[in-house]
C-alpha positions in Angstrom: 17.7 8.0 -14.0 15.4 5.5 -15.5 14.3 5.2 -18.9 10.6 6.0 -20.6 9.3 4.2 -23.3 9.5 7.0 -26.7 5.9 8.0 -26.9 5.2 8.3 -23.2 4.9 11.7 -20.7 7.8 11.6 -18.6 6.7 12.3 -15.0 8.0 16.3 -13.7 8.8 14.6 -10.2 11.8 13.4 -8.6 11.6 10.1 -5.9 14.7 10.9 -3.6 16.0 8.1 -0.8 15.3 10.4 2.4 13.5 12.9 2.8 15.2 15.1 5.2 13.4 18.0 7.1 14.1 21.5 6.2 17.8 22.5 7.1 18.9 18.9 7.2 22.6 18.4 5.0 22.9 15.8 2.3 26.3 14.9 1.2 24.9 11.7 -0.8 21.2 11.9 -1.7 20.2 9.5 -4.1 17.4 10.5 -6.8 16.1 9.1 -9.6 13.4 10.6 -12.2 12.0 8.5 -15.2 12.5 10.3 -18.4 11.5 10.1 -22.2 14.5 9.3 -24.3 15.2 11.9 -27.2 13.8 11.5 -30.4 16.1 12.3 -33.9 17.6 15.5 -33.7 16.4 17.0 -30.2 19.7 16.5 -28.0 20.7 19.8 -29.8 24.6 20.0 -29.1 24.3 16.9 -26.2 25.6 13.7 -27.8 23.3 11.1 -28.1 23.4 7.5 -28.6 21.5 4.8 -30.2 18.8 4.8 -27.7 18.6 8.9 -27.4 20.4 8.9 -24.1 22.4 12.2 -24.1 25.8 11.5 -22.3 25.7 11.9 -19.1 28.5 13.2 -17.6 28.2 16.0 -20.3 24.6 16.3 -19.0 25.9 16.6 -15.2 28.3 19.4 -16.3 25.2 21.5 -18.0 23.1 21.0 -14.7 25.9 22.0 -12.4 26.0 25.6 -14.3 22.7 26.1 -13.5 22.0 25.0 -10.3 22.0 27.1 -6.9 26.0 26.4 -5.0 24.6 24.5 -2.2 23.3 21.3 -4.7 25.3 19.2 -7.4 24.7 16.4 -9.2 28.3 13.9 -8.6 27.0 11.5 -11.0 24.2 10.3 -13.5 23.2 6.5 -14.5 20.6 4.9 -16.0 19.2 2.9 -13.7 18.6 -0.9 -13.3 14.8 -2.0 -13.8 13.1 -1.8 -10.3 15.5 0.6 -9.1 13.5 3.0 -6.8 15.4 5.5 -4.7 13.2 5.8 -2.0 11.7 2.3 -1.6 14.9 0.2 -3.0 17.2 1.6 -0.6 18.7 -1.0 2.0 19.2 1.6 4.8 20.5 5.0 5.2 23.2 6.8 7.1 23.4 10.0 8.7 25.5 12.0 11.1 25.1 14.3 14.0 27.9 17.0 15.1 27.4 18.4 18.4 30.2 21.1 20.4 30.0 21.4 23.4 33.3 24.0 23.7 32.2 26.5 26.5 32.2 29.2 23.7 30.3 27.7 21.7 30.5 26.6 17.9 33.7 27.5 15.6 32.6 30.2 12.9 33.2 28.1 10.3 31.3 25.1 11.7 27.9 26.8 12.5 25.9 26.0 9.1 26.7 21.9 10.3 27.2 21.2 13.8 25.0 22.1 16.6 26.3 24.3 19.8 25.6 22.3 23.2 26.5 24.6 26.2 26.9 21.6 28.9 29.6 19.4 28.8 28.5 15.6 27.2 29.6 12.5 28.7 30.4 10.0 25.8 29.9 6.9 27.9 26.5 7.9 29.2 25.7 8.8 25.5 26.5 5.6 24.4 24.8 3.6 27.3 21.3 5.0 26.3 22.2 5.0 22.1 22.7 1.0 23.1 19.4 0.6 23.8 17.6 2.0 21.2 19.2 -0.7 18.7 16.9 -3.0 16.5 13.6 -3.6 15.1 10.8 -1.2 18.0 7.8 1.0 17.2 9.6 4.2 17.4 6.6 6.4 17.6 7.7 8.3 20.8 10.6 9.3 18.4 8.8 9.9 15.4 6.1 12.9 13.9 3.6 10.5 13.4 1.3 10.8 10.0 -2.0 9.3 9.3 -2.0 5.3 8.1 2.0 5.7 8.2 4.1 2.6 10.5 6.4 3.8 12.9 8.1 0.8 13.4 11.7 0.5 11.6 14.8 -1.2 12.6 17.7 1.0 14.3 21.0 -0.7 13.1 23.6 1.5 14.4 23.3 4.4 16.8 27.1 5.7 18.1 29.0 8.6 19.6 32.6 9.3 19.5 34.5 12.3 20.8 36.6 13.3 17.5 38.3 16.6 18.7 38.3 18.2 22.2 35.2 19.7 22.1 33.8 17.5 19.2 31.1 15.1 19.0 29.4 13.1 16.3 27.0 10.8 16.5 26.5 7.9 13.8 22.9 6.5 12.9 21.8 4.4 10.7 19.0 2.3 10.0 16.8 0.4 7.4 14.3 3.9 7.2 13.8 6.8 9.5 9.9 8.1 10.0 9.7 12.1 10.3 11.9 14.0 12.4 13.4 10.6 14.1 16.8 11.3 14.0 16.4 14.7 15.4 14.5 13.2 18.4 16.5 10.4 19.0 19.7 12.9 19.3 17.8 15.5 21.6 16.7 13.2 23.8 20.5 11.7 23.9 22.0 15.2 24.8 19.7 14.9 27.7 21.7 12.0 28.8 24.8 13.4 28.0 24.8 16.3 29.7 23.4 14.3 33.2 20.0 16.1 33.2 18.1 12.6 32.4 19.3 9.2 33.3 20.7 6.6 30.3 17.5 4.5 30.8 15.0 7.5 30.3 15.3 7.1 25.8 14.2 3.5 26.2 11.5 3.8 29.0 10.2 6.6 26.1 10.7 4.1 23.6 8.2 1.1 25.6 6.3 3.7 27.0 5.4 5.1 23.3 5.1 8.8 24.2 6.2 11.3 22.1 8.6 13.0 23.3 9.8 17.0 22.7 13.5 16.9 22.8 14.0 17.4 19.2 17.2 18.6 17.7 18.0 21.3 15.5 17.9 20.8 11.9 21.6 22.1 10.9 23.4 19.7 12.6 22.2 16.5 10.9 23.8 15.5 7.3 22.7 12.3 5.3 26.1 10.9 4.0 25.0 7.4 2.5 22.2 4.9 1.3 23.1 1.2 0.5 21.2 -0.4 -2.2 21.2 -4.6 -2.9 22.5 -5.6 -6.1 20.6 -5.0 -9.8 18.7 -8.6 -9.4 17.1 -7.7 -6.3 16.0 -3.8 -6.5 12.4 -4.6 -7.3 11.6 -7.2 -4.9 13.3 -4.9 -2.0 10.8 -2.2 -3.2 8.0 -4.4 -2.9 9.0 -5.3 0.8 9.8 -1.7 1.9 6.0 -0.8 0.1 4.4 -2.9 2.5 3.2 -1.7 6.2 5.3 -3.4 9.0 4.2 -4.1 12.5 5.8 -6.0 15.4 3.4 -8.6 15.5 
């Protein structure tokens, strides 16, 4: 939460740190909204302090009540100046759960982890996610938008078996472009389950063509964003703001 100057419109929008597609999970979205600070006498029964901020954690408890069961707000700050949760944000970190049990997904596991009906091989799986690593124009994985870069750095991209029939994958990277991580997972499935060979996600990636292996939606949860310390949230903004290439 930043802080308005008294005086001053607060803006009605939120700036969250990924924008996830429609059915993605978020365990720890972070969102920040700049507000105008109460005057004398408007917090009604919310504490206020010397600055008319209401207290917080009282403020968290009031949104909780009122907000749908699938969303709630763990904790409320104000923020350091230049903080910016979309454009401060170091990288982010998702996850990907994948069964491939020959019946299918567990009852109680179908809202988050996707049903594969072939068995995966994890070594194959990581073979290809190996090569994906680091700084590439990822627009053969990416919904490509007008005047947008496709071009991020991939920092960690892993599978691990966890249960029998069990598999998550780990992704994270400095910022995703639209339906990435979905399209970096269904074209890994392909290699897991032997249809396609563990080169065929990188000769995508050099080739540059967009490719239509993308994963379903429910199985993807955002669980993380790093941020650098107080002194240095504005000038990682700036850098994010600005259009990369590979040249």
């Amino acid at each position: 939460m930043s802080k308005q100057p008294p005086g001053r419109e607060a803006p009605r929008s939120v700036v969250v740190a990924g924008r996830t597609d429609s059915g993605v999970h978020a365990s720890h979205q972070a969102v920040h909204v700049d507000v105008a600070p109460f005057g004398p006498g408007e917090g009604g029964r919310l504490p206020v302090d010397e600055f008319g901020i209401p207290d917080l954690r009282q403020l968290c408890a009031r949104w909780n009540r009122i907000l749908p069961g699938d969303v709630r707000v763990l904790d409320a700050r104000i923020a350091a100046d230049g903080f910016d949760a979309r454009f401060s944000a170091l990288r982010r970190h998702y996850l990907y759960r994948v069964s491939d049990a020959p019946w299918g997904v567990g009852p109680l596991q179908r809202r988050n982890t996707l049903g594969w009906n072939r068995p995966l091989d994890v070594d194959r799986l990581n073979a290809a996610a190996r090569e994906l690593v680091g700084l590439h124009d990822f627009a053969a994985f990416c919904k490509q938008r007008e005047g947008a870069t496709t071009v991020r750095e991939l920092q960690r991209f892993s599978w691990e078996r966890i249960e029998e029939y069990l598999l998550v994958a780990t992704v994270s990277a400095d910022a995703f472009c639209h339906s990435m991580v979905r399209s970096l997972i269904g074209s890994l499935l392909m290699v897991g389950d032997g249809r396609r060979d563990p080169g065929w996600p990188a000769e995508l990636l050099r080739a540059g063509v967009r490719t239509s292996a993308v994963a379903p939606a429910h199985g993807l949860t955002l669980v993380g964003i790093d941020y650098p310390p107080d002194e240095e949230l504005a000038d990682r903004a700036a850098r994010t703001r600005s259009v990369r290439s590979l040249g």
